[in-house]
VEXLUM-458392 format. One record per residue (C-alpha): residue in three letters; x, y, z. Coordinates in Angstrom, 2 decimals, always signed. Layout:
BEGIN
@rest:Ala	x:X	y:Y	z:Z
...
//
This chain:
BEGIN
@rest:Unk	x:-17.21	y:+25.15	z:+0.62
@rest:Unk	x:-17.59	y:+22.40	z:-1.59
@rest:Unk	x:-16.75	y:+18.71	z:-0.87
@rest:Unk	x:-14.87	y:+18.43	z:-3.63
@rest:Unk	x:-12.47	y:+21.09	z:-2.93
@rest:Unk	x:-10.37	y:+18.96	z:+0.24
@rest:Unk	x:-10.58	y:+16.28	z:-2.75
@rest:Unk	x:-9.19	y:+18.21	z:-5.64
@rest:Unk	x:-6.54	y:+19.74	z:-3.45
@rest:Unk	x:-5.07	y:+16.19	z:-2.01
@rest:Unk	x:-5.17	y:+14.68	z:-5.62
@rest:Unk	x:-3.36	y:+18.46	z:-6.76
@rest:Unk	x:-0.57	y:+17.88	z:-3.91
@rest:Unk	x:-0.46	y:+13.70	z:-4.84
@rest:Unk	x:+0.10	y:+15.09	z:-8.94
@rest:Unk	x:+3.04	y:+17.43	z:-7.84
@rest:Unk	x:+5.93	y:+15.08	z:-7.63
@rest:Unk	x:+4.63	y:+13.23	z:-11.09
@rest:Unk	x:+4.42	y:+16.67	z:-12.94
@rest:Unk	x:+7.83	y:+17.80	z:-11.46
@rest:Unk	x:+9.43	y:+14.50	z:-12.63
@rest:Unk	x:+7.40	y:+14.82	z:-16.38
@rest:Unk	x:+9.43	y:+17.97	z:-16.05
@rest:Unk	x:+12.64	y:+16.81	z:-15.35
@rest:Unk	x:+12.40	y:+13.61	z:-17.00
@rest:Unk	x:+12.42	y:+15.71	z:-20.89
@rest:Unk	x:+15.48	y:+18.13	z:-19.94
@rest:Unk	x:+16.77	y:+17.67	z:-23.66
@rest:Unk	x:+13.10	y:+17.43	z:-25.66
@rest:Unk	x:+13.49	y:+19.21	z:-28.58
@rest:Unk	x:+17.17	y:+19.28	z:-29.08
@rest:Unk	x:+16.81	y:+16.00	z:-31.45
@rest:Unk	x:+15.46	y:+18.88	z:-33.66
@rest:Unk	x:+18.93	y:+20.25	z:-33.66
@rest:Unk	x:+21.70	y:+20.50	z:-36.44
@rest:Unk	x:+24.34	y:+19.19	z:-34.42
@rest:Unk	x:+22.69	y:+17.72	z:-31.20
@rest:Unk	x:+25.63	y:+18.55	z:-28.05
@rest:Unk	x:+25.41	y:+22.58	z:-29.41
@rest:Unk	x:+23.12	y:+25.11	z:-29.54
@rest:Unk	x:+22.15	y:+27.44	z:-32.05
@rest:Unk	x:+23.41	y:+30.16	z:-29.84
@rest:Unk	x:+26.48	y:+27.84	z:-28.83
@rest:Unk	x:+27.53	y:+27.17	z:-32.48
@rest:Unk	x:+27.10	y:+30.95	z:-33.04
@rest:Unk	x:+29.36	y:+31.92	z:-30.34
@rest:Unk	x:+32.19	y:+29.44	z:-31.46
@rest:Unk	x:+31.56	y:+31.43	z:-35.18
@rest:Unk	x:+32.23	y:+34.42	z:-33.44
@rest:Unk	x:+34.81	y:+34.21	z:-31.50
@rest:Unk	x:+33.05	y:+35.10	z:-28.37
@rest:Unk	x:+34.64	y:+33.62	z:-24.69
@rest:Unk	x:+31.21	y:+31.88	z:-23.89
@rest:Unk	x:+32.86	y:+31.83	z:-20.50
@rest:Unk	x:+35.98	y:+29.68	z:-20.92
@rest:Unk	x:+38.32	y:+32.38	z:-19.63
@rest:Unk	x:+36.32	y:+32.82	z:-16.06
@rest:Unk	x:+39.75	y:+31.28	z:-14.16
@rest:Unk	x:+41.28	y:+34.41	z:-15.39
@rest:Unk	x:+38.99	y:+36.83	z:-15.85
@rest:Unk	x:+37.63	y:+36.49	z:-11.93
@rest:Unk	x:+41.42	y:+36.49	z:-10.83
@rest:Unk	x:+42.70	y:+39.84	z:-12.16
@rest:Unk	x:+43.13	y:+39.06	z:-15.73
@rest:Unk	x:+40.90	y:+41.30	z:-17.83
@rest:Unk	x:+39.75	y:+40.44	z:-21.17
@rest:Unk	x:+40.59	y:+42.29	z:-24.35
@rest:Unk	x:+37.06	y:+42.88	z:-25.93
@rest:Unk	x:+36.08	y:+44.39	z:-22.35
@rest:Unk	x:+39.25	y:+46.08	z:-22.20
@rest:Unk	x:+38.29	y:+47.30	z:-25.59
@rest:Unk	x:+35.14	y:+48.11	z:-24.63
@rest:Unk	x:+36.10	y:+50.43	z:-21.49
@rest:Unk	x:+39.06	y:+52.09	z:-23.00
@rest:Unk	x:+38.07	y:+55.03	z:-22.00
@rest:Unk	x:+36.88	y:+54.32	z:-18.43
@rest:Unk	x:+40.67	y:+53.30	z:-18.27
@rest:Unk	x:+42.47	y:+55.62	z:-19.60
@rest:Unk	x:+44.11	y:+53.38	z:-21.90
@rest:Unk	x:+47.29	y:+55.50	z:-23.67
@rest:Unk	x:+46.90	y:+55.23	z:-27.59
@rest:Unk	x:+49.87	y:+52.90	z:-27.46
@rest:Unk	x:+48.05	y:+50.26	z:-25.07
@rest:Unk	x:+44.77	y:+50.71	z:-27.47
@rest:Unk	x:+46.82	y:+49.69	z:-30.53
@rest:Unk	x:+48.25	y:+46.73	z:-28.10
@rest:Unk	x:+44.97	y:+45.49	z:-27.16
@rest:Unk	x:+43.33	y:+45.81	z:-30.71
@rest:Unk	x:+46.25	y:+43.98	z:-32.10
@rest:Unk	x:+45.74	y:+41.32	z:-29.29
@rest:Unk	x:+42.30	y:+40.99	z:-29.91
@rest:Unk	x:+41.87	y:+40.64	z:-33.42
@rest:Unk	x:+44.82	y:+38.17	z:-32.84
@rest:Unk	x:+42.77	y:+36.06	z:-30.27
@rest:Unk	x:+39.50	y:+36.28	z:-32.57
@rest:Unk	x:+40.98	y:+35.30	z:-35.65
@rest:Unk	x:+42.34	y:+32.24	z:-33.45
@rest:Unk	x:+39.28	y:+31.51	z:-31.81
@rest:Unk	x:+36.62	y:+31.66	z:-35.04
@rest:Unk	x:+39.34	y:+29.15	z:-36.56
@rest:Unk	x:+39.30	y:+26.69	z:-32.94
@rest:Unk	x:+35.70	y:+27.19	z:-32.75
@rest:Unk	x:+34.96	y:+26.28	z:-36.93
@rest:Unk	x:+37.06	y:+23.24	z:-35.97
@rest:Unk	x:+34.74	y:+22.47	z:-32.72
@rest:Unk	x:+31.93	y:+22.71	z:-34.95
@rest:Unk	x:+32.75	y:+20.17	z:-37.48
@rest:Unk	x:+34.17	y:+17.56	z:-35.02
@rest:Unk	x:+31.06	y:+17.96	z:-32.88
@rest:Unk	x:+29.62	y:+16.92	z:-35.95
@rest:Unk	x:+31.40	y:+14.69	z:-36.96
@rest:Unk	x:+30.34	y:+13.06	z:-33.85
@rest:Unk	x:+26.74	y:+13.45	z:-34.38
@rest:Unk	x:+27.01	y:+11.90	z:-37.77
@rest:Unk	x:+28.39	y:+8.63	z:-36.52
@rest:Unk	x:+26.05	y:+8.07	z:-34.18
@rest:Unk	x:+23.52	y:+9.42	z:-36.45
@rest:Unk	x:+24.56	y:+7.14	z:-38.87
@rest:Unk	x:+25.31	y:+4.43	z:-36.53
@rest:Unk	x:+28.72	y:+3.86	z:-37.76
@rest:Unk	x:+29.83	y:+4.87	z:-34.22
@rest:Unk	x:+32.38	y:+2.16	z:-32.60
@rest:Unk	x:+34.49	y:+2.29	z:-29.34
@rest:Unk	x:+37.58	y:+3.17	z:-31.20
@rest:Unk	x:+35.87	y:+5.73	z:-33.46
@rest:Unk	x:+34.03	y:+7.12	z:-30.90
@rest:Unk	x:+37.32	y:+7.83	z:-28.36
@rest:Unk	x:+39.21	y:+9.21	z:-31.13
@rest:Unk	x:+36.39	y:+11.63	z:-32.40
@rest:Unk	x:+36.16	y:+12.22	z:-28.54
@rest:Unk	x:+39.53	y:+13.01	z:-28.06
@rest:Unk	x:+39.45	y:+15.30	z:-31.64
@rest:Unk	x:+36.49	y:+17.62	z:-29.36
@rest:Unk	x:+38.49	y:+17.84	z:-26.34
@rest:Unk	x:+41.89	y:+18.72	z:-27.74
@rest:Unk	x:+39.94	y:+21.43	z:-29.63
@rest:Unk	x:+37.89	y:+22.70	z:-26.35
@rest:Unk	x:+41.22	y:+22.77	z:-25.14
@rest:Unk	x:+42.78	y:+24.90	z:-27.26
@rest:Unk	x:+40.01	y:+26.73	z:-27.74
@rest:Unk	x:+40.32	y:+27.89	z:-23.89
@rest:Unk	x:+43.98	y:+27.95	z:-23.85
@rest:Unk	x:+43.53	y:+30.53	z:-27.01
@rest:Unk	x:+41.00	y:+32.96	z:-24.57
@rest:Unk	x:+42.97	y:+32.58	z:-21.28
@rest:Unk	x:+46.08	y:+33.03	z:-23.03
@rest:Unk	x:+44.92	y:+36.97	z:-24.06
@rest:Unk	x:+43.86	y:+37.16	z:-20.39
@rest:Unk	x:+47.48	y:+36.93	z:-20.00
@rest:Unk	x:+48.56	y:+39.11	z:-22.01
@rest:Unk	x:+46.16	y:+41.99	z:-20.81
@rest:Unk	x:+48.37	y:+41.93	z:-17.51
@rest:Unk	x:+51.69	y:+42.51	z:-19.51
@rest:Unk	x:+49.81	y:+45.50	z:-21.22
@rest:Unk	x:+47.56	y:+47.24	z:-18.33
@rest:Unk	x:+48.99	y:+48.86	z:-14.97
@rest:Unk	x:+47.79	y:+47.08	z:-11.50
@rest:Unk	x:+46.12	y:+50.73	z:-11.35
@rest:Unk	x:+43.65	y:+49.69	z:-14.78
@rest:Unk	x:+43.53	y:+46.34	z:-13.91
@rest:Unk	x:+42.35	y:+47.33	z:-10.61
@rest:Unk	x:+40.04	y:+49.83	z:-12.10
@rest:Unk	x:+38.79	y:+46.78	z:-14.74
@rest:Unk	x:+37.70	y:+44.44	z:-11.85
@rest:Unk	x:+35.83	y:+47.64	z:-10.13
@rest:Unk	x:+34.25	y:+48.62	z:-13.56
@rest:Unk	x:+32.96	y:+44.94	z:-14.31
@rest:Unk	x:+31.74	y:+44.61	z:-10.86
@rest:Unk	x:+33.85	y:+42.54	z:-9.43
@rest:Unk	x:+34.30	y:+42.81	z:-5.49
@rest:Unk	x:+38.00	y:+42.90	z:-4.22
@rest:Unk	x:+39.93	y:+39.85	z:-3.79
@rest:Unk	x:+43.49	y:+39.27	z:-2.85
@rest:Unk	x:+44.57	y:+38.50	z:-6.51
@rest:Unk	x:+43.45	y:+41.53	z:-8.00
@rest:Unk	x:+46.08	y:+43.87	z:-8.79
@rest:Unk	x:+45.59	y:+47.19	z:-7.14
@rest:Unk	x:+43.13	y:+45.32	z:-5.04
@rest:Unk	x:+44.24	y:+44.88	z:-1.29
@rest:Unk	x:+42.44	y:+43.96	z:+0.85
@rest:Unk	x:+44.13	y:+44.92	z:+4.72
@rest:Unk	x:+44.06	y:+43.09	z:+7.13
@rest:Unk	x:+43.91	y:+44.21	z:+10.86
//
């Protein structure tokens, strides 16, 4: 074995924790590349779409399906064709609400970026264009969880039980149709 082996290997294990923190020290390289710097492409076409991007997870984990997964396992349900006609209606309700939040997000997001782009950003601009994003986050989550809702009023314990088993959720005292004994 080579002398310089033992050598290369102590200076390899003395690099590590520099290379880790060059690693951690970039976590948002490249995003000054972006259109609107605090979202993603994939973020800004989510808010276009309408999508949940997770903001209904309080419900959805607690026994309140979604409508476009309710949609989307109709038949695994045994929805009637009255509580399909409920749930479209609901959803295209909650989409058409959420593309309109999330268009809104968009621009004040940047809106944000500009100022500070532009350095025109002050303390009292930047808590009101602040507080412009978070009321529309806001209601942007309200909008999702509030369909959430409404899936209860329109599904049986027995679907919503069947939902939470379909989506691969494991039983939890919330759950409608989900008991768990105790002995």
């Amino acid at each position: 074995m080579s002398k310089w082996v033992p050598l290369a290997v102590v200076f390899g294990v003395a690099l590590l924790p520099r290379l880790a923190l060059a690693q951690t020290s970039q976590p948002y390289a490249g995003f000054e590349a972006r259109t609107i710097k605090s979202l993603s492409a994939e973020q800004i076409a989510d808010l276009k779409a309408g999508r949940g991007m997770g903001l209904a997870l309080a419900a959805e984990l607690n026994g309140y399906p979604g409508p476009a997964h309710v949609l989307e396992l109709a038949a695994q349900l045994g929805l009637t064709n009255g509580q399909k006609a409920e749930v479209q209606q609901q959803f295209n309700s909650m989409h058409s609400q959420a593309v309109a939040l999330g268009d809104k997000l968009i621009a004040a997001e940047a809106e944000l970026d500009r100022l500070f782009a532009e350095r025109l950003v002050s303390e009292a601009s930047l808590a009101d264009e602040v507080r412009k994003v978070a009321v529309l986050q806001g209601e942007l989550r309200t909008t999702h969880l509030n369909y959430h809702l409404a899936m209860a009023r329109i599904l049986t314990p027995d679907q919503m039980a069947r939902y939470a088993e379909l989506r691969g959720y494991a039983a939890h005292p919330n759950m409608p149709g989900m008991h768990q004994h105790q002995h």
